[in-house]
VEXVEXMI-308529 format. One record per atom (N, C-alpha, C): residue in three letters; residue number from 1; x, y, z. Coordinates in nm, 4 decimals. Example, Ala and Ser with C-alpha at 12.3 -4.5 7.8 and 13.67 -1.06 7.14 Angstrom:
+-----+-----+----------+----------+----------+
: res :   n :     east :    north :       up :
+-----+-----+----------+----------+----------+
: Ala :   1 :   1.3190 :  -0.5690 :   0.7800 :
: Ala :   1 :   1.2300 :  -0.4500 :   0.7800 :
: Ala :   1 :   1.3200 :  -0.3300 :   0.7800 :
: Ser :   2 :   1.2850 :  -0.2250 :   0.7080 :
: Ser :   2 :   1.3670 :  -0.1060 :   0.7140 :
: Ser :   2 :   1.2900 :   0.0030 :   0.7870 :
+-----+-----+----------+----------+----------+
***
This chain:
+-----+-----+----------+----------+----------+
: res :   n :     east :    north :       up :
+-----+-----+----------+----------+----------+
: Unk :   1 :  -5.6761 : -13.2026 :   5.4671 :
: Unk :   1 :  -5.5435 : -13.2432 :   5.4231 :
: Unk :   1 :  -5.4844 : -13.1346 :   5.3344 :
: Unk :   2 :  -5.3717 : -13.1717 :   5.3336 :
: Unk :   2 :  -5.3020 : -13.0526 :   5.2371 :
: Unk :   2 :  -5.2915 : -13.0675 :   5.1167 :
: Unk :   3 :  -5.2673 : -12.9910 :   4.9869 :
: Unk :   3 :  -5.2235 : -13.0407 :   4.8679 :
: Unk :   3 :  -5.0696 : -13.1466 :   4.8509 :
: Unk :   4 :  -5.0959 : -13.2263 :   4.7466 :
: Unk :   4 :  -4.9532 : -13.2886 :   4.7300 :
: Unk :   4 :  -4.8706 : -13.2659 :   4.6088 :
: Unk :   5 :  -4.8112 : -13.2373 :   4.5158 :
: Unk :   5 :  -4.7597 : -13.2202 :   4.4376 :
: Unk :   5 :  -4.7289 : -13.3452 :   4.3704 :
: Unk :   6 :  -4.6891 : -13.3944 :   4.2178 :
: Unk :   6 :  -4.6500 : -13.5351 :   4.1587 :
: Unk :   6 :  -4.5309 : -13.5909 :   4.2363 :
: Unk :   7 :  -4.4504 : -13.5350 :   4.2858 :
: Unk :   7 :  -4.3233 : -13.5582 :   4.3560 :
: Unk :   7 :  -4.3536 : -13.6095 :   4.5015 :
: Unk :   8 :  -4.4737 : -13.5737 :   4.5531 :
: Unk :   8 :  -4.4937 : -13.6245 :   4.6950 :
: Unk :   8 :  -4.4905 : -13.4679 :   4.7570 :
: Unk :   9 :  -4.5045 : -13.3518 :   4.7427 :
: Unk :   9 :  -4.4093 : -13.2243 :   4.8240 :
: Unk :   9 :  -4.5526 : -13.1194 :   4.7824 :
: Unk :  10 :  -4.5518 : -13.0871 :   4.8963 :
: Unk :  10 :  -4.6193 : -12.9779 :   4.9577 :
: Unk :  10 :  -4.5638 : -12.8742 :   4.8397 :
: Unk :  11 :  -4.6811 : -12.7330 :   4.8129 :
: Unk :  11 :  -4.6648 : -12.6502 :   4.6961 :
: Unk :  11 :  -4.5806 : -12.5541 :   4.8240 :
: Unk :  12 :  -4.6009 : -12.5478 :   4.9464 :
: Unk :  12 :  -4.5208 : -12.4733 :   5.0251 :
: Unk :  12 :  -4.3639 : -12.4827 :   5.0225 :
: Unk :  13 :  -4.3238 : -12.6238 :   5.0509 :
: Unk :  13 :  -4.2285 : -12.6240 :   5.0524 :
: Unk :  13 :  -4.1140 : -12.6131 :   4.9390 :
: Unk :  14 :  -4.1807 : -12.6718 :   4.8281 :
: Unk :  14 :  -4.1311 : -12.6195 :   4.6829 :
: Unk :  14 :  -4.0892 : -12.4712 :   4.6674 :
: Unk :  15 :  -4.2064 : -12.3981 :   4.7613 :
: Unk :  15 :  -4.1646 : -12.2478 :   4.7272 :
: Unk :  15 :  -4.0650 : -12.1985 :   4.7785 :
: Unk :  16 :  -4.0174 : -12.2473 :   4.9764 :
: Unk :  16 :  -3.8763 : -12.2176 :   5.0178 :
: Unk :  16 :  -3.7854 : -12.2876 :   4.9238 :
: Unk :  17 :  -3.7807 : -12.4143 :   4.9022 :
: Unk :  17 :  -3.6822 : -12.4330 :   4.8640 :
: Unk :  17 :  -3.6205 : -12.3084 :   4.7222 :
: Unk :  18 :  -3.6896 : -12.2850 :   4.6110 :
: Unk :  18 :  -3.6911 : -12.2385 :   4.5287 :
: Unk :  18 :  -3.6779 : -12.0535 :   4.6157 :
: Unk :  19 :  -3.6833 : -12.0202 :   4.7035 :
: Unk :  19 :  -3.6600 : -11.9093 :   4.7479 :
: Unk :  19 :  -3.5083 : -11.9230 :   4.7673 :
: Unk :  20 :  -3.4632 : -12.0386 :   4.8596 :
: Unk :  20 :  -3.3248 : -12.0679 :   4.8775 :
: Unk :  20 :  -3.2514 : -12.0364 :   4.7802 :
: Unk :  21 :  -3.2825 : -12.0958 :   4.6617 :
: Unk :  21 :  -3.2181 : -12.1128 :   4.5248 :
: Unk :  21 :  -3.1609 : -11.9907 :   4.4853 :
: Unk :  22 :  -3.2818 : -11.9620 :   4.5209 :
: Unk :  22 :  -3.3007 : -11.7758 :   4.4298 :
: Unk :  22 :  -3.1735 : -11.6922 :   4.4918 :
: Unk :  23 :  -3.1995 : -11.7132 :   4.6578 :
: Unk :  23 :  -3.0607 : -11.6100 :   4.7144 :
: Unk :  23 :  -2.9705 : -11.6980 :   4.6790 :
: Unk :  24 :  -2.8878 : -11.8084 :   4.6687 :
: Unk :  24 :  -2.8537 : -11.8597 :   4.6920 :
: Unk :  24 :  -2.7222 : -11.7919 :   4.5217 :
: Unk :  25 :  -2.7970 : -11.7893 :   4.4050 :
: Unk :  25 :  -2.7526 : -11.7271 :   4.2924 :
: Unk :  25 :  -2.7642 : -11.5904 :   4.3098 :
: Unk :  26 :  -2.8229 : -11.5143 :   4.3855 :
: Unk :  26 :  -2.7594 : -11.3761 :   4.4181 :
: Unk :  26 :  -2.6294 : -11.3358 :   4.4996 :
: Unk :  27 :  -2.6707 : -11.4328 :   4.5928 :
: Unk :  27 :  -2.4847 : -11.4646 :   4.6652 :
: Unk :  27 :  -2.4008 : -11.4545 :   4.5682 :
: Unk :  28 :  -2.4236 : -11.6090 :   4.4801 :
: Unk :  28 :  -2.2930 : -11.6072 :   4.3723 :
: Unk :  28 :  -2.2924 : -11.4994 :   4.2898 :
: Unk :  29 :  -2.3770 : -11.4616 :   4.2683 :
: Unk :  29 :  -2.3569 : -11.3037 :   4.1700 :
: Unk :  29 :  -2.2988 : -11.1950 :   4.2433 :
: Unk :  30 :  -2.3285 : -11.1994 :   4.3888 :
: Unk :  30 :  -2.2530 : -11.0464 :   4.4549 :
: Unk :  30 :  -2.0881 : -11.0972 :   4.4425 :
: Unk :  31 :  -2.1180 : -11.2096 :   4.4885 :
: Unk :  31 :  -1.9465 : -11.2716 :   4.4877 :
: Unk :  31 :  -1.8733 : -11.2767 :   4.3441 :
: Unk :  32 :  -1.9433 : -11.2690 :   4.2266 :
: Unk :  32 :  -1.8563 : -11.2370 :   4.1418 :
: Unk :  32 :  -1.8503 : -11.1064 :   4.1081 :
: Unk :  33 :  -1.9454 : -11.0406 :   4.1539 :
: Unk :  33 :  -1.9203 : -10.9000 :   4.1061 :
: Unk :  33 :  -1.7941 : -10.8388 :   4.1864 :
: Unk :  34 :  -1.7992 : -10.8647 :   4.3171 :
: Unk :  34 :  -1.6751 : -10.8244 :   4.3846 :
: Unk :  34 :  -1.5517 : -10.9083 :   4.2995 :
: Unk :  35 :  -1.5625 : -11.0184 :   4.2985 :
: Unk :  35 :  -1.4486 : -11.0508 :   4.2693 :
: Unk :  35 :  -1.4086 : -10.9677 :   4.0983 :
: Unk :  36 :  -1.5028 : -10.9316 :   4.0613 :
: Unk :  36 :  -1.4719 : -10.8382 :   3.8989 :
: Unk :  36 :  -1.4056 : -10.6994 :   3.9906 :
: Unk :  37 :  -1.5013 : -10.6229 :   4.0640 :
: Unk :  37 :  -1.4798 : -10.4659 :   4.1180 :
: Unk :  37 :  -1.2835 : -10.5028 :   4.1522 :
: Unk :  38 :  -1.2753 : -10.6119 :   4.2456 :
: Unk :  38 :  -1.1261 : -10.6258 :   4.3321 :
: Unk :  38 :  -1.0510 : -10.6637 :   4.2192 :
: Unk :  39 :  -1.0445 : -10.7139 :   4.0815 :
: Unk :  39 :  -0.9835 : -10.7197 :   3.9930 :
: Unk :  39 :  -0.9464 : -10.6315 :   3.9046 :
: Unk :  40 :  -1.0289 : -10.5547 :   3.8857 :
: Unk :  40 :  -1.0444 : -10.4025 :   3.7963 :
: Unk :  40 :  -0.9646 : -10.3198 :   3.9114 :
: Unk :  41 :  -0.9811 : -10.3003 :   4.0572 :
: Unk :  41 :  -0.8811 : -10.1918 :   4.0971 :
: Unk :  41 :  -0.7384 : -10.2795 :   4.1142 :
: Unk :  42 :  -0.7188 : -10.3587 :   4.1096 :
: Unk :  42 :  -0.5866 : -10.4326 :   4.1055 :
: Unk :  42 :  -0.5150 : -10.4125 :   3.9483 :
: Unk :  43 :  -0.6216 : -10.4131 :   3.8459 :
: Unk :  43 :  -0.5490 : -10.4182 :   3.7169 :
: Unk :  43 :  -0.5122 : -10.2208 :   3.6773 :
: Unk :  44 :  -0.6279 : -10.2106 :   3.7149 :
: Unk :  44 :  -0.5682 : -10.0376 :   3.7347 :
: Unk :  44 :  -0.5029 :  -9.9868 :   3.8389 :
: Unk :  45 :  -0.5016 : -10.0435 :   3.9268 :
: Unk :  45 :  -0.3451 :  -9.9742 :   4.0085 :
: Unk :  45 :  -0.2096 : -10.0315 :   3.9379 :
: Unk :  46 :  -0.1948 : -10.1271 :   3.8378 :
: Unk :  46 :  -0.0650 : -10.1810 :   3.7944 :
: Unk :  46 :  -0.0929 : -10.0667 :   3.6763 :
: Unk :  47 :  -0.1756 : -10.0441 :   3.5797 :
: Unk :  47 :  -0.2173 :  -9.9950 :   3.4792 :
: Unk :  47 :  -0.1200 :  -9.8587 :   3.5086 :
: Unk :  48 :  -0.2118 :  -9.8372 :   3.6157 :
: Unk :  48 :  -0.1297 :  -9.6964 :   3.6339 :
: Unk :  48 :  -0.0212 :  -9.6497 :   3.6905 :
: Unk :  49 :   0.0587 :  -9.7193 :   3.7656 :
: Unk :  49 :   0.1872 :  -9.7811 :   3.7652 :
: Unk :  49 :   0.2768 :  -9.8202 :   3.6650 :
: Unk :  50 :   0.2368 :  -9.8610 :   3.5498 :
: Unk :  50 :   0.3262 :  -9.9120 :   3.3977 :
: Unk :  50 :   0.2780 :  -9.7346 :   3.3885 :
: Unk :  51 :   0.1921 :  -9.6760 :   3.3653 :
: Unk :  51 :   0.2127 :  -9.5689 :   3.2772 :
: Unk :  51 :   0.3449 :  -9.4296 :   3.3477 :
: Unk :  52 :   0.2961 :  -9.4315 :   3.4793 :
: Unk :  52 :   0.3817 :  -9.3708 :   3.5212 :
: Unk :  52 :   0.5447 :  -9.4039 :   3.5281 :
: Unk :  53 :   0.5676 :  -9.5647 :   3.4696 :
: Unk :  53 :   0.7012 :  -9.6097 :   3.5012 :
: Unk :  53 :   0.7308 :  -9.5516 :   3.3459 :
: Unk :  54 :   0.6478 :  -9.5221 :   3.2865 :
: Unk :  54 :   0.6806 :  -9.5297 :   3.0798 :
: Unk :  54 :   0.6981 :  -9.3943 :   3.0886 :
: Unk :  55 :   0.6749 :  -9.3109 :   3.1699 :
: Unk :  55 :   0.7140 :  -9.1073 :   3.1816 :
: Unk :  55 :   0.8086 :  -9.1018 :   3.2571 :
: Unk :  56 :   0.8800 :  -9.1590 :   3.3437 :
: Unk :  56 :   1.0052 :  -9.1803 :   3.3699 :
: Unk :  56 :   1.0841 :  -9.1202 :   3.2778 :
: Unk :  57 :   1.1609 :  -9.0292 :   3.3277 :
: Unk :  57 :   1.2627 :  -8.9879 :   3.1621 :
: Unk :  57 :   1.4148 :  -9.0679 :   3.1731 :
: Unk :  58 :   1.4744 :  -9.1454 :   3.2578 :
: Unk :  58 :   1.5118 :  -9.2694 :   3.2430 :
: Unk :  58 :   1.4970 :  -9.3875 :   3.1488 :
: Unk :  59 :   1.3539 :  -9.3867 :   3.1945 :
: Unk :  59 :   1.3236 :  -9.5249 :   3.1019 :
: Unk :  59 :   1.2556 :  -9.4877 :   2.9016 :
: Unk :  60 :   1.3317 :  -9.6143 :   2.9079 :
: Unk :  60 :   1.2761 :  -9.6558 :   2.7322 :
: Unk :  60 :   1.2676 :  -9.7814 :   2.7411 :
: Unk :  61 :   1.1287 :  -9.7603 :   2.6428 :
: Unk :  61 :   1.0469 :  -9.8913 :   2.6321 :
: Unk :  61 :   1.1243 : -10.0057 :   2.5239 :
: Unk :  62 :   1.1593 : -10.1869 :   2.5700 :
: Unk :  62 :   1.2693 : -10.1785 :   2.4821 :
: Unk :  62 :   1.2246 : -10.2549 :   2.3310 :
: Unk :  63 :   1.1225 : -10.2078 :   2.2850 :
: Unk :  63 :   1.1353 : -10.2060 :   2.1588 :
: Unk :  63 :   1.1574 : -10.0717 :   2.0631 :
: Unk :  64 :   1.1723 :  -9.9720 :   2.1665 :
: Unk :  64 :   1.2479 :  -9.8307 :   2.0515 :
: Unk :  64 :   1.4205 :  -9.8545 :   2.1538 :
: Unk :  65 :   1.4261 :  -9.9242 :   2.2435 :
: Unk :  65 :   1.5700 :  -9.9033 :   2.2708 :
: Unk :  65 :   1.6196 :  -9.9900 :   2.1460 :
: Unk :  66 :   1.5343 : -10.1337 :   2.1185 :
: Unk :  66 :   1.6116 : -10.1944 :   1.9928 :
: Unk :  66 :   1.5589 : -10.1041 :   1.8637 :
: Unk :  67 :   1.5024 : -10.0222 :   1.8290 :
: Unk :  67 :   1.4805 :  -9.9898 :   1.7176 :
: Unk :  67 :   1.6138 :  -9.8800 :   1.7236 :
: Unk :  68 :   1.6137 :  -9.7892 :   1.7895 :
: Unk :  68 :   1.7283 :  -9.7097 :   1.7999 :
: Unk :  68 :   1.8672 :  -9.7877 :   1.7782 :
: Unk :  69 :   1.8550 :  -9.9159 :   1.8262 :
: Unk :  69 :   2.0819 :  -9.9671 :   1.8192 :
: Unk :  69 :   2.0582 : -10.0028 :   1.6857 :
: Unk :  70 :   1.8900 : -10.0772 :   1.6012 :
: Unk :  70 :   1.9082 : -10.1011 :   1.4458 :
: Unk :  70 :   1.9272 :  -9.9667 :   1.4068 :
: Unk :  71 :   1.9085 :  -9.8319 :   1.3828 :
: Unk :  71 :   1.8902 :  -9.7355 :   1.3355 :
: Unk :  71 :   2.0555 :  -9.7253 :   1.3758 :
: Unk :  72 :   2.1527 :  -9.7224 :   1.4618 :
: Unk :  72 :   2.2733 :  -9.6425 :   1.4760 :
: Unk :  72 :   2.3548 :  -9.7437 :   1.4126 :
: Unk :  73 :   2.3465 :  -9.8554 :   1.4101 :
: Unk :  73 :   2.3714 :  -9.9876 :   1.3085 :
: Unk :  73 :   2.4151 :  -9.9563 :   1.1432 :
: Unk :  74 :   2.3024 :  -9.9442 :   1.1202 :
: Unk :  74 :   2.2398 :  -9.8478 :   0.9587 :
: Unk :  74 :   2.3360 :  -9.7357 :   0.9636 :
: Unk :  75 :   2.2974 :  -9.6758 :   1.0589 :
: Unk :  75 :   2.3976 :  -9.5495 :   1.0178 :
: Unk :  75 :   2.5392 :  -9.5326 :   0.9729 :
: Unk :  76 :   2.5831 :  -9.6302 :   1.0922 :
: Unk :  76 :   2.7466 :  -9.6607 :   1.0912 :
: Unk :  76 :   2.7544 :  -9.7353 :   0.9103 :
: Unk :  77 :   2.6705 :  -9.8463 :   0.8959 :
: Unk :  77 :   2.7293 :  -9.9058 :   0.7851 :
: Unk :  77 :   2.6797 :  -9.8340 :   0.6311 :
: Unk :  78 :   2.5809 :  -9.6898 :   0.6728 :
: Unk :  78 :   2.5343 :  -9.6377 :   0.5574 :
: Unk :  78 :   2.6570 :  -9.5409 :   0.5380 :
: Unk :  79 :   2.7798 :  -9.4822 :   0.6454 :
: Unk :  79 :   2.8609 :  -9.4160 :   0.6846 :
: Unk :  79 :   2.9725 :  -9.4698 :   0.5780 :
: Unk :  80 :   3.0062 :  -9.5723 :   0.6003 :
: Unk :  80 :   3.0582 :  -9.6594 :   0.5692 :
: Unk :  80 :   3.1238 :  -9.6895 :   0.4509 :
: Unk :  81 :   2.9546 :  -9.7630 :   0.4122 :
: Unk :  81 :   2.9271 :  -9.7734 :   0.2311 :
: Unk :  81 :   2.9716 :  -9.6239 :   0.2155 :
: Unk :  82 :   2.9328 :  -9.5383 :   0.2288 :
: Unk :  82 :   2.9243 :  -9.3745 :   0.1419 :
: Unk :  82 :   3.0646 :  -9.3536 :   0.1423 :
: Unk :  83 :   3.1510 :  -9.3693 :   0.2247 :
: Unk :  83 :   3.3049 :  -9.3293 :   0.2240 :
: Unk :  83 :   3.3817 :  -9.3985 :   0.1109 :
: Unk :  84 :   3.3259 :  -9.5435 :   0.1216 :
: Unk :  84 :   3.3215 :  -9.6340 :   0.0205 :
: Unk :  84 :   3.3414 :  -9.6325 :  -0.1649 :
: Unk :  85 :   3.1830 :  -9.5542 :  -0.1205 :
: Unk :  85 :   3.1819 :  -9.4961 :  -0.3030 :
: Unk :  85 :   3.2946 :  -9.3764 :  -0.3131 :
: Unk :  86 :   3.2748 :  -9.3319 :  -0.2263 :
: Unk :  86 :   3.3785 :  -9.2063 :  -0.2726 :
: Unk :  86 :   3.5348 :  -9.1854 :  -0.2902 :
: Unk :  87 :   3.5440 :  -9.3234 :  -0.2226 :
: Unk :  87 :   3.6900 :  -9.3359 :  -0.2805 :
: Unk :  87 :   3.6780 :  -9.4003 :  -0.4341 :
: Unk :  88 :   3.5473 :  -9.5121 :  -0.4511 :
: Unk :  88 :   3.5903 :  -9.5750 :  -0.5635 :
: Unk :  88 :   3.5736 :  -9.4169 :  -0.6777 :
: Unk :  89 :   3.4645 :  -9.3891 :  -0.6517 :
: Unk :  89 :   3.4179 :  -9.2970 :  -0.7334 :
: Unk :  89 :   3.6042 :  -9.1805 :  -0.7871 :
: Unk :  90 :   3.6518 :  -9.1532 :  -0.6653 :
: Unk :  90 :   3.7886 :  -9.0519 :  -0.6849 :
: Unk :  90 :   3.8903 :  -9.1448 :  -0.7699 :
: Unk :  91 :   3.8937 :  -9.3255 :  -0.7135 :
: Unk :  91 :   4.0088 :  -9.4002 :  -0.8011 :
: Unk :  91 :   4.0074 :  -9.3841 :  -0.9084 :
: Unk :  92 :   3.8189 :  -9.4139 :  -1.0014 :
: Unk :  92 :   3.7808 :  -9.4410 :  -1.0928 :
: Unk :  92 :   3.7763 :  -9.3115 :  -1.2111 :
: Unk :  93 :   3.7374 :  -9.1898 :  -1.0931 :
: Unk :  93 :   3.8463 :  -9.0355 :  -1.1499 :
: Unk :  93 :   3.9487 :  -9.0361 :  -1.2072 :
: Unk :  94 :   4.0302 :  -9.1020 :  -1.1030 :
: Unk :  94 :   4.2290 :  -9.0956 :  -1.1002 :
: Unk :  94 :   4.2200 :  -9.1515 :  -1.2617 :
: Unk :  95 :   4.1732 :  -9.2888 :  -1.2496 :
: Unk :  95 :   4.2392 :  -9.4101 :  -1.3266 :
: Unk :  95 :   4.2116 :  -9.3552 :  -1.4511 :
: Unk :  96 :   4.0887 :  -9.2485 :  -1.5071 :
: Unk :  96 :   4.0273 :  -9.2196 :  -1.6036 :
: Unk :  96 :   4.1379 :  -9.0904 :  -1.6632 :
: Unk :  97 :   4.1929 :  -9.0071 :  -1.5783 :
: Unk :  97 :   4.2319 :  -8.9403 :  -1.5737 :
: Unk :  97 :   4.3880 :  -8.9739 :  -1.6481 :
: Unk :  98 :   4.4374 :  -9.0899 :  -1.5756 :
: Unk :  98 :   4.5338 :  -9.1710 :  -1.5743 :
: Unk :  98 :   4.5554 :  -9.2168 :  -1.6947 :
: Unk :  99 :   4.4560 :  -9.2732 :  -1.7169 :
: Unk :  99 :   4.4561 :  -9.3484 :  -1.8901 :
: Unk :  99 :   4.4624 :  -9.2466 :  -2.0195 :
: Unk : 100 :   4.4046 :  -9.1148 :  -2.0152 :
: Unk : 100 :   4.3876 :  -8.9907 :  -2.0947 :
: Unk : 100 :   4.5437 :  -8.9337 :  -2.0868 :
: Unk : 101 :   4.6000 :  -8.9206 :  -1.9930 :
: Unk : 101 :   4.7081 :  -8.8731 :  -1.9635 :
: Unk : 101 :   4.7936 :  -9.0326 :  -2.0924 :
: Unk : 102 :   4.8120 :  -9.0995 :  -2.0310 :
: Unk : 102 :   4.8687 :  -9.2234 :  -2.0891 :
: Unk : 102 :   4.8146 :  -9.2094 :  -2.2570 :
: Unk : 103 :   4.7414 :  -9.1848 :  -2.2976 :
: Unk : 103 :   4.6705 :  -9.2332 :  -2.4341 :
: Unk : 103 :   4.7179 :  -9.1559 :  -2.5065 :
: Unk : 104 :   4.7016 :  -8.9961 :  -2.4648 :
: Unk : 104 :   4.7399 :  -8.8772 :  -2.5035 :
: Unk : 104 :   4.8931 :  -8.8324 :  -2.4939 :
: Unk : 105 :   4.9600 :  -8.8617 :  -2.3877 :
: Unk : 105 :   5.1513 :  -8.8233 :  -2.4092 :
: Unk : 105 :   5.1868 :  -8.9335 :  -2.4918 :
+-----+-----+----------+----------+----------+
***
């Protein structure tokens, strides 16, 4: 007679089955490895696609296109202000000027 195992099962057949098993998780491992390899050249063909779209001398990336309209923004109203002082600064000349003249004739 043959051996029986606690389960009722032959030590043979325990061993295919458990062979099954075995390929059975190498399958799923080749299959995820491909599915990693076909993901990695998909993410680097876009990869390298964005980089070549960013050397484009057309394109700007648009957080310096918005940093640039805040910066010409600033400028205009730093333009602005400065014309600003310089009139008060010339009134505040005049008026000084104005009052000396007045104090003095």
């Amino acid at each position: 007679m043959h051996q029986v195992d606690a389960d009722g099962k032959s030590p043979g057949v325990h061993r295919e089955l458990t062979k099954g098993i075995g390929s059975l998780l190498g399958w799923r491992k080749g299959v995820r490895q491909k599915k990693i390899e076909t993901h990695r050249k998909t993410v680097g063909g876009s990869r390298e696609a964005y980089r070549e779209r960013l050397n484009c001398p057309g394109y700007m990336q648009p957080w310096l296109r918005a940093l640039l309209a805040a910066l010409s923004l600033a400028k205009g109203y730093l333009a602005k202000r400065s014309k600003l002082l310089a009139m008060a600064k010339i009134s505040h000349v005049v008026k000084s000027h104005d009052r000396m003249g007045n104090l003095g004739g």
